[in-house]
C-alpha positions, 0 to 999 in steps of 0.5 A, spaced: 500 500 500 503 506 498 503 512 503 502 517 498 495 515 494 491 521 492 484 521 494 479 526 490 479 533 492 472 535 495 470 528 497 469 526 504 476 524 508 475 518 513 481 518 517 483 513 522 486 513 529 491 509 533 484 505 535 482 504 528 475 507 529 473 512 523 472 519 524 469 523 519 472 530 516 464 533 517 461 536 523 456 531 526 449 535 527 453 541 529 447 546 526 440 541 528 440 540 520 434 539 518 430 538 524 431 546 524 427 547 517 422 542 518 421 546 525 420 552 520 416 551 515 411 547 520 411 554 526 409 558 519 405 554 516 401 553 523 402 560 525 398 562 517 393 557 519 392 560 527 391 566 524 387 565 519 381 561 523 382 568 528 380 571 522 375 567 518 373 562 522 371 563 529 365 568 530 365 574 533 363 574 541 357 577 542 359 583 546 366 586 544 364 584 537 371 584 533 375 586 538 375 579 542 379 576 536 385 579 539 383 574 544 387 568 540 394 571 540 394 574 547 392 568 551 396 564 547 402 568 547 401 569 555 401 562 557 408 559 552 411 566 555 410 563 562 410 556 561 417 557 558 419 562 564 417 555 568 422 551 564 428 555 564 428 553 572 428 546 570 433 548 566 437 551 572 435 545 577 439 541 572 444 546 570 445 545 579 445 538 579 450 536 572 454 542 572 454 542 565 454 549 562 449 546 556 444 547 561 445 554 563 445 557 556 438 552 555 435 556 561 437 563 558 435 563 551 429 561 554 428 567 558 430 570 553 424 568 547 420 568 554 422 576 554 420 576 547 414 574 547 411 577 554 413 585 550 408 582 545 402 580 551 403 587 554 402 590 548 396 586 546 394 586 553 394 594 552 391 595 546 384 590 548 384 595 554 383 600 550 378 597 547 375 594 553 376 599 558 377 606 554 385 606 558 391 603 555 393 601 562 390 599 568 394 599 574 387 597 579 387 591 574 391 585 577 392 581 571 395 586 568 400 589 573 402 582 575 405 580 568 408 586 569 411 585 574 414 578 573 417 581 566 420 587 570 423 581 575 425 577 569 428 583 566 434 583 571 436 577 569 441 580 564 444 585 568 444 580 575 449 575 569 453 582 567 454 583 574 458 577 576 464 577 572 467 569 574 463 564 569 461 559 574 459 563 579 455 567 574 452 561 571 451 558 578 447 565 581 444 565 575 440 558 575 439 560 583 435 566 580 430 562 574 429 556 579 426 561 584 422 566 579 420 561 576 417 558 582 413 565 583 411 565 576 405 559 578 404 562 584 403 569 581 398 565 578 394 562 582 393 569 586 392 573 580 386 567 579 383 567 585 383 576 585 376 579 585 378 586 585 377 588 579 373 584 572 378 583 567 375 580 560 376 572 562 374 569 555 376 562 558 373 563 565 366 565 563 364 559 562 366 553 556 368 556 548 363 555 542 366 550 538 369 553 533 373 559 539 375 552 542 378 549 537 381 556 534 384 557 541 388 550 541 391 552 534 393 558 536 395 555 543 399 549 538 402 554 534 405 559 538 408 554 542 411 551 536 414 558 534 417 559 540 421 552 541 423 554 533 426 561 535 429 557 542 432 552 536 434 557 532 438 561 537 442 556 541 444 554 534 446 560 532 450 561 539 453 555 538 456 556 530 458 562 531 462 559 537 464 554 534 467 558 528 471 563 533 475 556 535 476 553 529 479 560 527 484 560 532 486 553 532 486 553 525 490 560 526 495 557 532 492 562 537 491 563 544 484 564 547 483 570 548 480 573 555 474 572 556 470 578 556 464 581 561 458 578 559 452 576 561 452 571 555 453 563 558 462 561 557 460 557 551 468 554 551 466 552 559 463 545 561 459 543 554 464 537 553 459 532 555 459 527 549 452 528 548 449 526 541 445 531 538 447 536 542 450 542 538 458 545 541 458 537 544 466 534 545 467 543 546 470 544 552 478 546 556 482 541 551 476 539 547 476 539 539 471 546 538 468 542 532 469 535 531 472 533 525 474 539 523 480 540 526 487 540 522 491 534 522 499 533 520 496 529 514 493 534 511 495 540 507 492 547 509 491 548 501 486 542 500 483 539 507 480 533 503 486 531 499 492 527 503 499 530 502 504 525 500 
């Protein structure tokens, strides 16, 4: 066998170790692949759909006539922002229990886009108080202060994490603060439900929806969702690409990693090596290949890495 044969250029090189296991020059599901795009197309296609049974289908509610369809996208709206305000503290508790830095960036995207989607209740929130109430805001209104307040209390998450310069303690007071607000969150909650100080337009408290409103609601509900873990996908994926470029560069490069910034972001390089599969940035971590497969090897020239130098 001659040492200096040649394989096509551009083809994909299988290299063997001293333990004869095969690894392959391409990235292992490092960008979600399809799973990405299929969530896409399904979050516009349900979203399209919501909104069209919003608009065409359900029949007008009896008394706020047109203004109640608002109803379709502020409820569901409310109840993903919430529910993934609930899910970035399981996301903490297993960030505390593991260790593993993966978990505590899986909980702050998802306060982040739970962020994003509480603005969107409080302006569809204002917009049917104004038609129901004549006010853009009632402060003697306990549904609505109360959603302000857990959103102003998750507003000072970013700026709890920039304040702490040390990544793992910041990772760890971090899950400390999503593990206790979003236990209020269920508690604020009930409390609110139980409040009669004030009436607030309770479409689902009055009594059971028609059918057509029911099932516009569920789709709605459905869609939403869907959008909001596709945009929780799409941005741990963005996250982890760009960190995993910004390593190849230097390793490619033969630089050192430069000191870590302050930032409020979780330490990407830190505590992501944990192996796991379909878990993007999975082997990256303090001695870890940042992108498996892609790291240059001394077989390999750097003009063409998928031709073998004689």
């Amino acid at each position: 066998m001659s040492t200096g044969s040649r394989q096509p250029a551009g083809s994909t090189e299988i290299r063997r170790g001293a333990d004869q296991s095969p690894r392959q020059t391409q990235p292992r599901g490092a960008l979600y692949g399809g799973s990405l795009r299929t969530l896409s197309i399904a979050s516009v296609v349900m979203v399209g759909l919501a909104l069209g049974m919003a608009f065409f289908y359900a029949p007008e509610e009896a008394t706020e006539g047109f203004l109640q369809r608002i109803f379709y996208l502020h409820v569901p709206l409310a109840i993903v922002c919430l529910s993934g305000f609930v899910a970035a503290g399981a996301m903490a508790i297993m960030h505390l229990r593991t260790r593993e830095a993966r978990w505590d960036l899986r909980s702050y995207v998802a306060i982040h886009m739970s962020l994003i989607f509480g603005v969107g209740v409080l302006i569809c929130g204002s917009i049917w108080a104004k038609g129901s109430w004549g006010h853009w805001w009632v402060w003697s209104e306990p549904t609505l202060v109360s959603f302000l307040i857990v959103i102003l209390l998750y507003a000072t998450y970013q700026p709890l994490r920039f304040s702490i310069e040390d990544p793992e303690r910041q990772a760890r007071y971090a899950s400390v603060f999503a593990i206790t607000a979003g236990a209020f969150v269920p508690l604020n909650f009930i409390a609110v439900r139980l409040s009669t100080a004030y009436l607030h337009p309770r479409v689902l408290g009055t009594g059971k929806l028609p059918g057509p409103m029911a099932l516009t609601f569920v789709i709605s509900l459905i869609a939403f969702a869907l959008l909001y873990v596709t945009l929780w996908r799409f941005e741990m994926t963005a996250k982890h690409a760009r960190w995993q470029l910004k390593a190849l560069r230097r390793r490619l490069s033969g630089e050192d990693a430069p000191a870590r910034r302050r930032s409020a972001e979780p330490e990407l390089g830190a505590g992501l090596g944990t192996g796991a599969p379909g878990v993007p940035g999975a082997g990256v971590g303090p001695g870890a290949d940042p992108a498996p497969g892609l790291r240059p090897e001394p077989a390999l020239t750097t003009n063409n890495l998928g031709r073998q130098a004689p």
